[in-house]
C-alpha positions in Angstrom: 40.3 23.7 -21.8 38.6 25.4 -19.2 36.3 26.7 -21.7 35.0 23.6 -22.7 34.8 22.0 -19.3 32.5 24.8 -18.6 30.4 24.7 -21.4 29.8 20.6 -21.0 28.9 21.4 -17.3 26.9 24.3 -18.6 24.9 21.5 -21.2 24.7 19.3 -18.5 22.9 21.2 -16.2 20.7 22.4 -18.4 20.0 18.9 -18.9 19.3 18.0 -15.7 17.3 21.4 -15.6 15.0 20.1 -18.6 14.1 16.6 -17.3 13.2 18.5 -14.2 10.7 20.2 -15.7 9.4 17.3 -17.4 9.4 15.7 -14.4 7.5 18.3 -12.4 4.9 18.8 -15.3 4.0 15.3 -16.3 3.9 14.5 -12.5 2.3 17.7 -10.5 0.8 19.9 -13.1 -0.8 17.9 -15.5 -2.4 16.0 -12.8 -3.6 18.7 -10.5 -5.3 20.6 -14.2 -6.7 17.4 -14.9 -8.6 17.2 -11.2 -9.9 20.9 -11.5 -10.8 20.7 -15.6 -13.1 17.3 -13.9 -14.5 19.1 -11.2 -15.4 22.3 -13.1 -17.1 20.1 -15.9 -19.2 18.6 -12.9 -21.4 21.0 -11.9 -21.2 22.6 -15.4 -23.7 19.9 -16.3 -26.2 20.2 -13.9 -26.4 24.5 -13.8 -29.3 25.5 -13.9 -31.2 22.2 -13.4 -33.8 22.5 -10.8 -32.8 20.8 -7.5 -33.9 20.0 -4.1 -31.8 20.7 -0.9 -33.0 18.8 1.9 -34.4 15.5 2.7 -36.8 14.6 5.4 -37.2 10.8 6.4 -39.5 8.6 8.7 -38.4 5.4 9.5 -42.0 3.3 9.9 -41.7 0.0 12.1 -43.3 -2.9 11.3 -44.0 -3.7 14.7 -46.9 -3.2 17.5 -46.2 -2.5 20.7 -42.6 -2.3 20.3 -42.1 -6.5 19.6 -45.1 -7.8 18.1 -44.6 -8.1 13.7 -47.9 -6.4 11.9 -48.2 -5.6 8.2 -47.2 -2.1 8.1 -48.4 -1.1 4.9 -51.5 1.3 6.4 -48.5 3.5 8.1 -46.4 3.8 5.4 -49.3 4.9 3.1 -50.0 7.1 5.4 -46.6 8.2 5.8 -46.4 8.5 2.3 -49.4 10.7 1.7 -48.7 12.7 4.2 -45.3 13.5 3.1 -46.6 14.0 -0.4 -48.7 17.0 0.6 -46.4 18.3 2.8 -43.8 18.0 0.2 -45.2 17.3 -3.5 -44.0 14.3 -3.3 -42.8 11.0 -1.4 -40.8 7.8 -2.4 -40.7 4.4 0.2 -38.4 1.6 0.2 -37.6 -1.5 2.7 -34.6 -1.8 5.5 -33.9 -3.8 8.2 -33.0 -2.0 11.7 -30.8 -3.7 14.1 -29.2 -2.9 17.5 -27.8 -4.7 20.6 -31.0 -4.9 23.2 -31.0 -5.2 27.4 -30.2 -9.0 26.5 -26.8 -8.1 24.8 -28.2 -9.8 21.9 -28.9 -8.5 18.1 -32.3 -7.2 17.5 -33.7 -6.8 13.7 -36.8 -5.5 12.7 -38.0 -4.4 9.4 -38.7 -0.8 8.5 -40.2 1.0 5.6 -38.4 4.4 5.1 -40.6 7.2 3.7 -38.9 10.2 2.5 -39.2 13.2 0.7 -36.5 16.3 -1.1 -37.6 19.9 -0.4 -36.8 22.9 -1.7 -37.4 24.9 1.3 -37.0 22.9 5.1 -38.6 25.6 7.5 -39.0 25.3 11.3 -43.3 24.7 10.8 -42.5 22.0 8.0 -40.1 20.5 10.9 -42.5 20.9 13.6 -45.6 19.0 11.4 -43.0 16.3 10.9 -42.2 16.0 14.7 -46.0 16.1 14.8 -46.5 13.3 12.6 -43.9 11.1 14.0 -45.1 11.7 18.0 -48.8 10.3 16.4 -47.4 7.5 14.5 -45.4 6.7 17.8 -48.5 6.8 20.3 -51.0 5.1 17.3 -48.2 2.1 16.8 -47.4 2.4 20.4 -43.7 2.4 20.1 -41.1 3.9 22.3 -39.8 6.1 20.0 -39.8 6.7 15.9 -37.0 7.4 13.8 -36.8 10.9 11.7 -33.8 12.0 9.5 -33.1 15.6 8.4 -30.4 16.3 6.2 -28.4 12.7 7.4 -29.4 13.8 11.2 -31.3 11.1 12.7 -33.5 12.0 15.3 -35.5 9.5 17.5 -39.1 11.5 18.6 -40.0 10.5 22.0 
């Protein structure tokens, strides 16, 4: 008699023993292989694609003198030439800015954001962008213009 209790409690731990470790595979391993196996595959497909590693931006008002609305279409081909042969290339597209001015009140203006990928971001490709940006400022007279490195934003003064 004693022999048979402990064989049933014997089977029934191993039991409970098996559906643990279906339990603990179906919900912690196979999961956690799935996530790596998808995030191996991901950059799998892009080795050995060529790729650029930073992004320089200029964010061109569309206003004069700070308030008054002009056509800023001269600025932005600039912008965009100028960042094409700095970089090899440049690519625009349209925003609205906005911010609480002295008035506590919302202020929107249009931008145009000019931008470029690079390969290689030195300090002297920096410094001709600062460059750029302080001449766009004084020319547009604006208190300050807008440049992002690498999702810094940075407003030239």
């Amino acid at each position: 008699m004693i022999k048979l209790k402990n064989k049933v409690v014997i089977k029934v731990l191993a039991f409970f023993i098996l559906i643990g470790l279906f339990v603990y595979t179906v919900y912690v391993e196979l999961p956690s292989k799935q996530t790596s196996t998808t995030q191996e595959q991901q950059p799998n497909v892009l080795k050995g694609q060529f790729h650029l590693d930073n992004v320089v931006k200029i964010y061109v008002p569309s206003t004069y003198n700070i308030d008054q609305p002009i056509d800023n279409s001269k600025y932005v081909d600039q912008s965009l030439e100028k960042f094409s042969n700095m970089f090899g290339g440049a690519t625009s597209y349209d925003g609205t800015g906005a911010w609480i001015g002295d008035n506590e009140k919302l202020v929107k203006e249009k931008v145009t954001i000019v931008y470029s990928f690079t390969e290689k971001l030195d300090k002297n490709k920096i410094n001709e962008v600062v460059a750029y940006a302080k001449n766009l400022k004084k020319e547009m007279k604006q208190s300050s213009v807008s440049i992002e490195v690498n999702g810094k934003m940075y407003f030239i003064k």
